[in-house]
KOLVO-988000 format. One record per residue (C-alpha): residue number from 0; residue in three letters; x, y, z. Coordinates in pm, 1 decimal, decimal comma, padded with zeros to 6 digits. Each point is the difference from the previous one (the first is absolute). Layout:
- seq_type_c1_c2_c3
- NUM_ALA_X_Y_Z;
...
//
This chain:
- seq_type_c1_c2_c3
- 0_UNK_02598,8_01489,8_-01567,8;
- 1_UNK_00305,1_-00059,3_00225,6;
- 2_UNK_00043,8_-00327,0_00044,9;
- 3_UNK_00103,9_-00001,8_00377,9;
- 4_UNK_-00314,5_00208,3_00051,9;
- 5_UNK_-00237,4_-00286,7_-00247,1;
- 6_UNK_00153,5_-00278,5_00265,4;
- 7_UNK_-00072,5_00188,8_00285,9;
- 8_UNK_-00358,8_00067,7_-00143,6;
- 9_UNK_-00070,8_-00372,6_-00047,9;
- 10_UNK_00137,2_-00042,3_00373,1;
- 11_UNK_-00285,3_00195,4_00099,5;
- 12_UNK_-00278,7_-00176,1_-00168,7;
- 13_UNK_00157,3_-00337,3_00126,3;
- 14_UNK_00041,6_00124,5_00349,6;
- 15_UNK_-00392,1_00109,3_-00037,9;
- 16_UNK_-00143,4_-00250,4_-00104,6;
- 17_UNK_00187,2_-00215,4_00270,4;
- 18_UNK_-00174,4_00199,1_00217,1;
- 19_UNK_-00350,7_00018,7_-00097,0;
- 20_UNK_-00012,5_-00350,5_-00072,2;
- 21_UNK_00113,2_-00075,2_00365,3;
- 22_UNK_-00256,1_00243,7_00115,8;
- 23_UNK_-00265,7_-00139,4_-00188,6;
- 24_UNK_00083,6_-00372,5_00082,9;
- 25_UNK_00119,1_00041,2_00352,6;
- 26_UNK_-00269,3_00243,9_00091,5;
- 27_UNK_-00269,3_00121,4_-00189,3;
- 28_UNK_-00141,7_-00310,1_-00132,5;
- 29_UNK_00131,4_-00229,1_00360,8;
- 30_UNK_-00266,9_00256,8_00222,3;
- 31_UNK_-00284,5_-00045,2_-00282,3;
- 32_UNK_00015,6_00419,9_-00080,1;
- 33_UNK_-00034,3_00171,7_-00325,5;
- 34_UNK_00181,5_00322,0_-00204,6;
- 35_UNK_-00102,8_00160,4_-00305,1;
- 36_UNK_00173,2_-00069,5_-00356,0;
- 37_UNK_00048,2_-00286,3_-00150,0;
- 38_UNK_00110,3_-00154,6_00278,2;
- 39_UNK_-00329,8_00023,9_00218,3;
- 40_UNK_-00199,5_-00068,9_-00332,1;
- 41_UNK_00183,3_-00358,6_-00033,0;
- 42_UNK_-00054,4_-00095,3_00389,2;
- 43_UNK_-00411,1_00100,2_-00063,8;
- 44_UNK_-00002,1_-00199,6_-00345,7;
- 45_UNK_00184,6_-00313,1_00226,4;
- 46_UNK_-00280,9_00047,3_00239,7;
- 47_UNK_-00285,2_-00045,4_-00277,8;
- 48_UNK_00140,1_-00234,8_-00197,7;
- 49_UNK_00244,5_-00205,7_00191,0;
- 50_UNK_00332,6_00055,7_-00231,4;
- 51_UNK_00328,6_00101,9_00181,2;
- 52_UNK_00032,2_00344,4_-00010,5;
- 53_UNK_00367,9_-00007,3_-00122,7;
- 54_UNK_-00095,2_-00160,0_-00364,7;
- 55_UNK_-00305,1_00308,0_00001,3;
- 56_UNK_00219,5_00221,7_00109,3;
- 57_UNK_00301,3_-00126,2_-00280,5;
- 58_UNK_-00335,0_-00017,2_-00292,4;
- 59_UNK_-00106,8_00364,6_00102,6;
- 60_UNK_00370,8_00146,6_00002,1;
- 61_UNK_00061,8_-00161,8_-00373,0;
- 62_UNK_-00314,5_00149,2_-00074,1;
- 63_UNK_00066,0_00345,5_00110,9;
- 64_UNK_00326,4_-00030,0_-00133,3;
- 65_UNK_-00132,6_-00038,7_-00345,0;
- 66_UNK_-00245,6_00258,5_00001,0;
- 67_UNK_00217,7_00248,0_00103,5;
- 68_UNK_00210,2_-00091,9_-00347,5;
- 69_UNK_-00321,6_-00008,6_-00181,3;
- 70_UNK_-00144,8_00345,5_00109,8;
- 71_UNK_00276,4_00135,3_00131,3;
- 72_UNK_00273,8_-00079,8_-00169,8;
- 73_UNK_00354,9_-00138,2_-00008,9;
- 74_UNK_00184,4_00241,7_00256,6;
- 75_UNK_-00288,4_-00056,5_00295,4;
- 76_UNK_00040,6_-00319,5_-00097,6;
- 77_UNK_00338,9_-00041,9_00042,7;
- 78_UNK_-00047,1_00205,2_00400,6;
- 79_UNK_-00202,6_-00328,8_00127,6;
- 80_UNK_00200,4_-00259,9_-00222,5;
- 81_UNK_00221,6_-00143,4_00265,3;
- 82_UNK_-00246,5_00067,3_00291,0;
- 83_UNK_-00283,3_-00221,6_-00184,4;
- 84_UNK_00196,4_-00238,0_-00087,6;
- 85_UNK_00244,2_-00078,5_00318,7;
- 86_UNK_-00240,3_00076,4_00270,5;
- 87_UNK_-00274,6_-00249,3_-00074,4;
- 88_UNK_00260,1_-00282,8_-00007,8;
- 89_UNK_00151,2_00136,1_00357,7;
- 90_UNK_-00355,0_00004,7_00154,2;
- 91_UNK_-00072,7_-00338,6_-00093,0;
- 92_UNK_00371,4_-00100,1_00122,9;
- 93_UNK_-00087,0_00133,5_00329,4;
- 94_UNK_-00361,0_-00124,9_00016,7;
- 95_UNK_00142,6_-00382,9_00009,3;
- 96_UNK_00200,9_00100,7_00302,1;
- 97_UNK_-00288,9_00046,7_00231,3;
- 98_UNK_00086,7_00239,1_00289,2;
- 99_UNK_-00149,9_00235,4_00226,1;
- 100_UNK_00200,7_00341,4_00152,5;
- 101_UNK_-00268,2_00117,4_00229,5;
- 102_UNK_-00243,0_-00199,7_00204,7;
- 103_UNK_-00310,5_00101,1_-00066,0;
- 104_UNK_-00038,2_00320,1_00066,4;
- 105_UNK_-00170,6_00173,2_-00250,9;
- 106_UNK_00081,6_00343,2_00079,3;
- 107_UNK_00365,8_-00089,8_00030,6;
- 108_UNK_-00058,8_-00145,7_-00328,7;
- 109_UNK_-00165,5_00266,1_-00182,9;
- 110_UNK_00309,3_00205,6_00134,2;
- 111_UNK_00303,8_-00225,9_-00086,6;
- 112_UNK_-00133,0_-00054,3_-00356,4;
- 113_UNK_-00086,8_00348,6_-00088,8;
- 114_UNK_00404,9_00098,6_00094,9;
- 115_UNK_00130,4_-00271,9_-00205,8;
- 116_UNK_-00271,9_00006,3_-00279,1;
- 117_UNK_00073,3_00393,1_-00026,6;
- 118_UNK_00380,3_-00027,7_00082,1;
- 119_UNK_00040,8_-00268,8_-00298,0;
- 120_UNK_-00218,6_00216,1_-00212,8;
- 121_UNK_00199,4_00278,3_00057,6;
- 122_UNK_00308,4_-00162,9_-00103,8;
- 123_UNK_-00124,6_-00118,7_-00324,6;
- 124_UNK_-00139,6_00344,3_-00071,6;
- 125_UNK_00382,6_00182,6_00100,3;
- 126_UNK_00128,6_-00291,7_-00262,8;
- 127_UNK_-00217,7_00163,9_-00298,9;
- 128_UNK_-00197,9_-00251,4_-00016,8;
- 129_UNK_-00404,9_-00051,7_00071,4;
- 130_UNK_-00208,4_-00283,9_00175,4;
- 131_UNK_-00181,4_-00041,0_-00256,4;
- 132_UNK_-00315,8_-00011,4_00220,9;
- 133_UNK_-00297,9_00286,3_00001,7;
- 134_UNK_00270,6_00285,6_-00079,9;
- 135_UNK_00006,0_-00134,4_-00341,3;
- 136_UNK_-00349,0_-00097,7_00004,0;
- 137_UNK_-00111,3_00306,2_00066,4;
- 138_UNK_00183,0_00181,4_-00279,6;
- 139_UNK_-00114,6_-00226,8_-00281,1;
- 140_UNK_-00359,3_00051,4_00162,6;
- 141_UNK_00093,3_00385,0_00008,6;
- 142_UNK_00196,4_-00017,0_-00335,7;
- 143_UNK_-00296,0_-00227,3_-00190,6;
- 144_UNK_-00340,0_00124,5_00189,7;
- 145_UNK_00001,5_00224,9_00279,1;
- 146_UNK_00197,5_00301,2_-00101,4;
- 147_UNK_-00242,0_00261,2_00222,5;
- 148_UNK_00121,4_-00223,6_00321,5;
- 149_UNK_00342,7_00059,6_00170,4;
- 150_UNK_00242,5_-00272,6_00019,6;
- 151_UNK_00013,1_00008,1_00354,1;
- 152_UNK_-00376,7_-00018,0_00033,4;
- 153_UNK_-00008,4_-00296,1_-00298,5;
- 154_UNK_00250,8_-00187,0_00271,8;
- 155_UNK_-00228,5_00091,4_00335,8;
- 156_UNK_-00320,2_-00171,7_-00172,6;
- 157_UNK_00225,7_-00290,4_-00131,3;
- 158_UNK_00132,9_-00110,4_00337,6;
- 159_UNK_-00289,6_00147,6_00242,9;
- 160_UNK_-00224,9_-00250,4_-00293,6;
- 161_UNK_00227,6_-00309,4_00096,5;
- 162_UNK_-00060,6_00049,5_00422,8;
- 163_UNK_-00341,2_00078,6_-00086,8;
- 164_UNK_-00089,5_-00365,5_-00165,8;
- 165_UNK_00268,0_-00152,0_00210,2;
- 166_UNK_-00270,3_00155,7_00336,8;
- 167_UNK_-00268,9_-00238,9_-00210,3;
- 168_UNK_00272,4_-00302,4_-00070,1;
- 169_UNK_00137,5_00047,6_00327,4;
- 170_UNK_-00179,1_00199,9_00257,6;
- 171_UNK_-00012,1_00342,9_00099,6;
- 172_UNK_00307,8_-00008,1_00281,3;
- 173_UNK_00214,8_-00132,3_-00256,8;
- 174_UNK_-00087,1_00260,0_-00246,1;
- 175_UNK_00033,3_00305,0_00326,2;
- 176_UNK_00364,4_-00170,0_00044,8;
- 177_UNK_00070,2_00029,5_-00364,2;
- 178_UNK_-00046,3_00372,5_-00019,7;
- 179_UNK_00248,1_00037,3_00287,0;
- 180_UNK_00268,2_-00262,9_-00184,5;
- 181_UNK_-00046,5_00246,0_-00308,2;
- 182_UNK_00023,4_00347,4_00208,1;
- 183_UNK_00350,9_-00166,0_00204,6;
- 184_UNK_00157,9_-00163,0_-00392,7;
- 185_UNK_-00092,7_00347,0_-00138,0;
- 186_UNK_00227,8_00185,2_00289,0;
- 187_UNK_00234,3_-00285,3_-00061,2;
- 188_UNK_00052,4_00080,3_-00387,3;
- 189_UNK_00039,2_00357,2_00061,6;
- 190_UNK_00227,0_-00011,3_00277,4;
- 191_UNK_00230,9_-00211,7_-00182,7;
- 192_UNK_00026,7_00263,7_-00268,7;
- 193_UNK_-00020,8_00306,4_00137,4;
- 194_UNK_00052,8_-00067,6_00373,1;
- 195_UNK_-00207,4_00091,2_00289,9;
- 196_UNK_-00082,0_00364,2_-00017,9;
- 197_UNK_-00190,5_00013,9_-00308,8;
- 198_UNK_-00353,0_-00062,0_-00079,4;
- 199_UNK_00024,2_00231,3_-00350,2;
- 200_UNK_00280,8_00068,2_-00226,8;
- 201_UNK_00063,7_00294,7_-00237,2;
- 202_UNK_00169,0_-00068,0_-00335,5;
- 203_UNK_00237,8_00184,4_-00236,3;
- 204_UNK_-00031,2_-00117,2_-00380,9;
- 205_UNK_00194,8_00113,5_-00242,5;
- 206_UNK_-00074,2_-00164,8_-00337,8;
- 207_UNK_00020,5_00013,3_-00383,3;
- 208_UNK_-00392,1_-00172,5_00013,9;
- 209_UNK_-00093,6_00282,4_00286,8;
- 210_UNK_-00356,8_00001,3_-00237,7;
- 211_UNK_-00073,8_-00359,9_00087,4;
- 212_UNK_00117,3_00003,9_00302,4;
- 213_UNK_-00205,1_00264,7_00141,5;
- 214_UNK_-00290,5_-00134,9_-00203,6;
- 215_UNK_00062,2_-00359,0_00214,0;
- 216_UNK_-00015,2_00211,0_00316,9;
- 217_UNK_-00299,0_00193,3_-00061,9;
- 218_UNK_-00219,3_-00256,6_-00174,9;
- 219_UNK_00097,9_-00295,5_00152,9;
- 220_UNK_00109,4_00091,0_00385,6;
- 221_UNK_-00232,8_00301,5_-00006,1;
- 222_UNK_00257,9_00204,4_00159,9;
- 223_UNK_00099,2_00351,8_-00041,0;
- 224_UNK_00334,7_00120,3_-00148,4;
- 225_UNK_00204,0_00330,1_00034,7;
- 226_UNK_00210,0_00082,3_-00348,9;
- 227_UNK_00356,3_00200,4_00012,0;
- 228_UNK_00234,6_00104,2_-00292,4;
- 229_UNK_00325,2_-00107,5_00101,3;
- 230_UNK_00359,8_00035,7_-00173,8;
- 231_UNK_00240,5_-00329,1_00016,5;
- 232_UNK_00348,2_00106,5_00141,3;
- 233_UNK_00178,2_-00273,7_-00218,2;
- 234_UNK_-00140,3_00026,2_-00311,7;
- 235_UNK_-00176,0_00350,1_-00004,8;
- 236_UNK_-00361,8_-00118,7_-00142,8;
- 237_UNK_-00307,6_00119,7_00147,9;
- 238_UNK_-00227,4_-00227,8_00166,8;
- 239_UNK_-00340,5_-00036,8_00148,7;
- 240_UNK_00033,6_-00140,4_00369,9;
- 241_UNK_-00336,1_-00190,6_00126,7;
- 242_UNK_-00038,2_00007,3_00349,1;
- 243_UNK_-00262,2_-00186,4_00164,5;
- 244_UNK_-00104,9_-00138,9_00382,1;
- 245_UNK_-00200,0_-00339,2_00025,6;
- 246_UNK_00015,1_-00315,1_00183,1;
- 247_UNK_00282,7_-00223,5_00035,8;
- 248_UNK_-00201,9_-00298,7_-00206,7;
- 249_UNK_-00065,7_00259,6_-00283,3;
- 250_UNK_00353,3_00149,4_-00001,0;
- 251_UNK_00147,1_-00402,8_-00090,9;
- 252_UNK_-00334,8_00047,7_-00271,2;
- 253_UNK_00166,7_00300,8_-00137,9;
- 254_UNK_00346,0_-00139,6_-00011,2;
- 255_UNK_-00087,9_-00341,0_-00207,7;
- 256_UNK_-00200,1_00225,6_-00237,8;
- 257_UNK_00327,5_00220,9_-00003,9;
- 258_UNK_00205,9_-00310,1_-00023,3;
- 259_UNK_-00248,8_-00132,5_-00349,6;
- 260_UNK_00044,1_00386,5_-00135,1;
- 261_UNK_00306,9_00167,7_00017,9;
- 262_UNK_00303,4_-00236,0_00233,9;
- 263_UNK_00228,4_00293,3_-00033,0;
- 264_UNK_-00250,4_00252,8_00186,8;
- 265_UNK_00172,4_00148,8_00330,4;
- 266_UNK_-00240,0_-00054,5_00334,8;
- 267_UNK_00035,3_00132,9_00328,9;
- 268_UNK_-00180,1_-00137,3_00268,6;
- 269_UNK_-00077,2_00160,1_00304,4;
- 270_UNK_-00220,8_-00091,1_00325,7;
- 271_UNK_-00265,7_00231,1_00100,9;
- 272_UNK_-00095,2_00027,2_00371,3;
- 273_UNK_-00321,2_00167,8_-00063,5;
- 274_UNK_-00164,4_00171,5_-00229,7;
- 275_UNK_-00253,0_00272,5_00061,1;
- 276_UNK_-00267,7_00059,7_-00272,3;
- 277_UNK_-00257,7_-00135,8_-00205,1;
- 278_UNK_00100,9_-00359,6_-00145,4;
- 279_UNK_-00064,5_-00395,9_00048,2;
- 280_UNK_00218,2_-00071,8_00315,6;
- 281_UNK_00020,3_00378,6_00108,8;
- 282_UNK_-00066,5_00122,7_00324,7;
- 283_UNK_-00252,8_00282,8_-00040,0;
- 284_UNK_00051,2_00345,4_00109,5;
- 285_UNK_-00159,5_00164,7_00278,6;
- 286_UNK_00008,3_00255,5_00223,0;
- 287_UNK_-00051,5_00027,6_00373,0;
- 288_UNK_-00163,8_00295,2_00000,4;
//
């Protein structure tokens, strides 16, 4: 890897988790609301038993952290290394500083921390690296167990599970607000890579482990895939191009499992508008007539 690029990388993932962690401690936990992840897990296990939700938080990111290298392996691993490690230890920095950038208004709230929740997300994810939070949970669940289940659907019931108890921890309103702080950090993410227009992507793979690949896609993402024999201009060698449309949150899933397969694979990504047709996140046709 370049090195100019590997600094600017771990920029990223420092400027994130800045940015979370002042979300988190300035906002989210100051107006008593909840998100899903680890994050919202640790502020419901402070509620029941009464230990700061920083240390939880630090416990349940080591422990994530080395699962992933158990199940997973050493290359996911190595994605939520620096994230697992630095994070914890800038949440609990900020935590000790005690202060509070809205004034009580929860709806404000659940608005100002979903944009910098999502917006630091998103710059850890255009680093290369992960959060190490129910992304990777949900593919060693999906990896280990649930292989029938979709990623994406493996990462719904993990963070709709965590503002479900936290509506039982917490109450109900809390719980409401979270699903809105989840919808706004979810915009967040995606408009940070891939700007405003775009609620799908299409992607261009071209790969020596095209088998695999697709296989990932299919099995894992449940999503369909369109096949083309292509000649390289450079080198003259026939390929197979993939070409695929998903969400946003699956397209970063398809590049780390890229990334852990083949690092010299070419990838074009492209924002989709709309997409007509049958598929998860596809507006149906119909006809007026």
């Amino acid at each position: 890897m370049d090195k100019k690029k590997k600094i600017y990388d771990i920029l990223y993932v420092i400027a994130g988790s800045i940015i979370i962690a002042l979300a988190i401690t300035s906002i989210l936990k100051p107006n008593g609301i909840i998100t899903g992840g680890i994050t919202g897990f640790s502020l419901v296990m402070e509620k029941v038993f009464h230990i700061n939700y920083t240390y939880m938080y630090y416990i349940m990111s080591l422990g994530v952290l080395i699962l992933t290298y158990l199940t997973l392996g050493k290359r996911e691993a190595r994605k939520i290394v620096v994230f697992s490690l630095f994070f914890p230890l800038v949440l609990i920095l900020f935590e000790n500083l005690k202060f509070n950038l809205t004034e009580d208004d929860l709806f404000l709230a659940s608005i100002y921390y979903g944009v910098m929740a999502g917006g630091g997300t998103g710059l850890i994810l255009k680093g290369g690296f992960s959060s190490g939070g129910s992304d990777t949970i949900a593919l060693v669940i999906n990896r280990k167990w649930f292989r029938f289940m979709s990623l994406s659907t493996i990462i719904a019931v993990l963070d709709i599970s965590v503002i479900f108890l936290a509506a039982f921890v917490f109450d109900t309103r809390v719980a409401l607000y979270a699903l809105f702080t989840q919808v706004v950090a979810m915009k967040s993410v995606e408009t940070v890579l891939f700007g405003f227009s775009s609620k799908m992507v299409k992607l261009e793979i071209i790969s020596e482990k095209e088998a695999e690949i697709e296989a990932f896609i299919m099995n894992s993402l449940r999503r369909g895939i369109s096949k083309y024999n292509i000649v390289g201009g450079y080198t003259d060698l026939s390929r197979i191009k993939l070409v695929t449309i998903c969400s946003f949150r699956e397209s970063i899933l398809v590049r780390d499992k890229i990334a852990s397969l083949d690092p010299k694979a070419f990838v074009s990504v492209m924002p989709v508008s709309s997409v007509w047709g049958e598929g998860v996140g596809f507006d149906r046709l119909t006809s007026d007539s």
